[in-house]
Structure formats: C-alpha cells, structure tokens
C-alpha positions in Angstrom: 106.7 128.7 156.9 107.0 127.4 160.7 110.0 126.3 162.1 110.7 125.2 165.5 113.7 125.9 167.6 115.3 124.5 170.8 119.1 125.4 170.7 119.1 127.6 167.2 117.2 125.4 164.5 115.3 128.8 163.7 117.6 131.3 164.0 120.3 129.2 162.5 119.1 128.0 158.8 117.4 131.6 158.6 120.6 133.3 158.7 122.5 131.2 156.4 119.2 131.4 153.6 119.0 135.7 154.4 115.4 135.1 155.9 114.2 136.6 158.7 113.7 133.4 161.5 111.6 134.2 164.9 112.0 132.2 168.1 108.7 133.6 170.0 108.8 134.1 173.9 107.9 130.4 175.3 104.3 129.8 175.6 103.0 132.1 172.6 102.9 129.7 169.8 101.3 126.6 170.5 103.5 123.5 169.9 100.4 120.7 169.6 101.4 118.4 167.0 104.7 119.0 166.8 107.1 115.9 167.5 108.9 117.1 170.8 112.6 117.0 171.5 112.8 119.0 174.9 109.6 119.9 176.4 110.9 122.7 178.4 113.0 123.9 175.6 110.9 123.9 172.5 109.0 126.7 170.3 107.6 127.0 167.4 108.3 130.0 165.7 107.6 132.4 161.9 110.3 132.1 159.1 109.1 134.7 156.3 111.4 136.7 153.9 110.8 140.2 155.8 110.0 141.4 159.2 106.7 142.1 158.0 105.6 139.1 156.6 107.0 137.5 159.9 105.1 139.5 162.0 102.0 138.9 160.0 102.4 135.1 160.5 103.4 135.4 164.2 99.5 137.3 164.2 98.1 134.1 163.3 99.6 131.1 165.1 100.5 133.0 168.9 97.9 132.8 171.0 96.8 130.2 173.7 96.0 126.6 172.9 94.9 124.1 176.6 96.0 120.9 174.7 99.7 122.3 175.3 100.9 122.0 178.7 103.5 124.8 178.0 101.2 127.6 176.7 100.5 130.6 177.9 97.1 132.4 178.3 98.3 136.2 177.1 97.0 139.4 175.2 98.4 139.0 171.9 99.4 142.7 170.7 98.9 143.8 167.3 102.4 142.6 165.7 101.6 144.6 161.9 100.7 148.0 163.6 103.8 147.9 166.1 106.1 148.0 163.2 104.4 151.5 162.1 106.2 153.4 164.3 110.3 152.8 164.5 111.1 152.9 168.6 113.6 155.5 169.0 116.2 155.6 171.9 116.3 151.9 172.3 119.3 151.0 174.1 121.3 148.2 172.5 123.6 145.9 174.5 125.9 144.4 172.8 128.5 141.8 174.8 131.7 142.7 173.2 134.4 141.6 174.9 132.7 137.9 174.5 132.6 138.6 171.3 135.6 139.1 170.5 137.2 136.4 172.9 135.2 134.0 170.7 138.1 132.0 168.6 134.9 130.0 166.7 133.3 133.9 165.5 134.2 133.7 161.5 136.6 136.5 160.3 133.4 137.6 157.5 131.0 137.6 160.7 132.7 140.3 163.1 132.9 143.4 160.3 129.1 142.6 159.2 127.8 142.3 162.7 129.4 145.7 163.7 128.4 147.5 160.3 124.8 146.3 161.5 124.9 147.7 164.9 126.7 150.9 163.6 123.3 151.1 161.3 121.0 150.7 164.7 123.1 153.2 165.7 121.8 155.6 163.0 118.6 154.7 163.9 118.6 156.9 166.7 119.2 153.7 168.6 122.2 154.1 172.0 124.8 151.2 172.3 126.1 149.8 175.5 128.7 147.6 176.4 127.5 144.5 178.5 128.7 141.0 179.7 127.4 138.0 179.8 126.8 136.7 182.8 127.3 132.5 183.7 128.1 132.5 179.8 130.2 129.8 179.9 128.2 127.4 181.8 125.3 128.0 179.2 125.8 125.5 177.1 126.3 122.9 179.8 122.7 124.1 180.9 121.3 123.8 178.1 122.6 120.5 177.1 122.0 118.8 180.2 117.9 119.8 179.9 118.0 118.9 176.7 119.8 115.6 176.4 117.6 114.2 179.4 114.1 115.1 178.0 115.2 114.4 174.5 115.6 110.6 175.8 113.1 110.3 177.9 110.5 111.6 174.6 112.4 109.3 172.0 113.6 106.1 174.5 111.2 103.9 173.7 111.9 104.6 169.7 115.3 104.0 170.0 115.4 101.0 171.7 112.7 99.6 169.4 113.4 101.4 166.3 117.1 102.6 166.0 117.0 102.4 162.4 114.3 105.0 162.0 116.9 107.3 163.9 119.7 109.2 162.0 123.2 108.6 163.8 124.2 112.0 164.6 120.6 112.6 166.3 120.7 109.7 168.2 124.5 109.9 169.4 123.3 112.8 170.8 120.1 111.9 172.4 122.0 109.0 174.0 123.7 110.9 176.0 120.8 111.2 178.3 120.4 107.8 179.2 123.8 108.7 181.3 122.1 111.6 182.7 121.2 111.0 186.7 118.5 112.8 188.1 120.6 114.8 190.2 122.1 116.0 186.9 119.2 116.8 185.2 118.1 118.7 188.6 121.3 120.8 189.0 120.7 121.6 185.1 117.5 123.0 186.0 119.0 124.7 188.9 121.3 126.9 186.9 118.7 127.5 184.4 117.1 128.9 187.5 120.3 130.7 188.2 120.7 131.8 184.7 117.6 133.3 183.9 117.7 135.8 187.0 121.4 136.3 186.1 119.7 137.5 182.3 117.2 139.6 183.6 119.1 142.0 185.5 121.4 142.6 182.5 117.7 143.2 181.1 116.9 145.9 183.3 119.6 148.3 181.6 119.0 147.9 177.9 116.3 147.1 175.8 117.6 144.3 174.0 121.0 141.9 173.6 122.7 142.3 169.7 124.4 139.4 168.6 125.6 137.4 165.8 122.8 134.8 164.7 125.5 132.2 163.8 129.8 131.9 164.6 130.2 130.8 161.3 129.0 131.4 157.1 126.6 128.8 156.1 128.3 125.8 155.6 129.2 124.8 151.6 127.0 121.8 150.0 130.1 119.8 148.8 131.6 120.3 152.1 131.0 116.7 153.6 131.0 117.8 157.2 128.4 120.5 157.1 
C-alpha cells in the first residue's frame, strides 16, 4: 500500500506491524490528491512486506508529476535491478552516544538495534561513530514548519467545521494560529541550517543507522496509545 509521511507516519506504523515502510527523497513520489498537512514536509511513500516488493512499488509511483508544485523532474533508476548486487564496504554511521543519552529509547530497542548493525557488519559493511549535529533543535524545526502550514491548509475547516476534526489533531494544528511569521521564518532558517549541518556528516559515510521508533508498538488495551 501507500502511506504518507511528514514527521514518522511511514516509518512508524511499519516498524511496529514488521513491514518494511519507505519515506522517498522529497519530490519523487507525487503527492496530487493527497490531503496535505505540511506542504514542505510531506511524502508519499511504499509500505510492502519485503524490500523487494517495496522497491517494486516505489518503480511505479516515483517519477515526475507538474500538477505538484513539489515534484521533482529526475531519472528514476531501476529500483528491482539495484537490489541484485549487495553494495559492499558501505560505511555505516551510527550516532551512538545520542543514542544512548536517549532516556525515551525502550530497554527491548537498544540490544535489537545493535544486533542489527552487528549483522550490517557481517555484511562486509564498516561502522563509524558519528554525532548528530543541531539534534536537539530538530524537533523545534520541524514543529515550527509544520504547525504553521498545517493551519494555514486546515484553518478554514476548523473554524467552520471543528467537529469533523479529531481533538488530538486539531490541539495540535492550533498551535499554529500562535505561530508569527517571524517564527515560521526562523524555522525555515534552521532547516536551512540543518540540512548543511546533515550533509557534511553525509560526506563521511554512506548512510545514518538508527532505531525506526524509541519505543515497542504500543498495546491495544492500553488507552493512551
């Protein structure tokens, strides 16, 4: 199936179900028809049960689309035939002293997420230790964008509507009718800031490891979850 994502809900729910969940780059998936929440943080992404399967589906819906503003006009590789050949000497970064400063990480999700990197590293695949630069100002960031487009998209609906709108959805959307736009700008700014920050850790590894999710996937007769 699809799924879209702007702060996890891909990579979240396919954790906790043991699928395999992509969030493509921004711009390769066309989101036209999709109800938006952040315009400058939304994607539409693959959920399949293997890597395969997800790859095959990410074959058929990336691509460029004019009617949305946000995609991008790119070659779109052969997804299937890259998986073929396991890259070798891939170096791994993997930020774990913010890891293990985390006091939300669950005690099950440490021990599987390093059994899984000692398994990349039997893959012929090198390790290195990295950190995490502006990390704790990254949710702020996020937020911030997020909040403030998600109310300007879902204003009118609210004030009109409210009753179409779950509670914990629009408690949070509200928040951006307190947003200035000298918020929303210095947001942007550190995006900005951010995103050059991430792509110099970039330039010495291949890719960042992580744990998906902090936490197990939350019980069905726990109320909260």
């Amino acid at each position: 199936g699809l799924g879209t994502d702007t702060g996890g809900s891909i990579r979240g729910p396919a954790s906790w179900c043991n699928i395999v969940g992509h969030k493509p780059t921004y711009g390769l998936c066309s989101r036209r028809g999709v109800l938006p929440l952040s315009w400058s943080l939304d994607h539409v992404g693959p959920m399949a049960r293997t890597v395969e399967d997800t790859a095959l589906l990410l074959q058929a819906i990336a691509g460029y689309d004019p009617l949305d503003d946000g995609s991008v006009d790119v070659p779109i590789p052969d997804y299937r035939a890259a998986l073929a050949d396991l890259p070798r000497g891939l170096r791994v970064g993997v930020p774990w002293s913010y890891l293990e400063s985390r006091a939300d990480l669950g005690l099950e999700v440490l021990p599987i997420f390093r059994a899984a990197i000692t398994a990349l590293e039997g893959l012929g695949m090198t390790v290195v230790p990295i950190e995490l630069p502006y990390v704790d100002l990254a949710d702020a960031i996020a937020t911030g964008i997020l909040v403030s487009e998600a109310y300007t998209i879902h204003e009118r609906g609210l004030r009109e509507h409210p009753d179409r709108f779950g509670w914990p959805f629009a408690s949070r959307v509200l928040r951006g009718a307190t947003m200035s736009a000298a918020d929303y700008l210095h947001a942007t700014r550190g995006r900005a800031r951010y995103c050059r920050a991430m792509a110099e850790v970039m330039r010495n590894v291949d890719l960042i490891a992580t744990p998906t999710s902090p936490a197990p996937a939350e019980l069905f007769d726990d109320p909260t979850g």
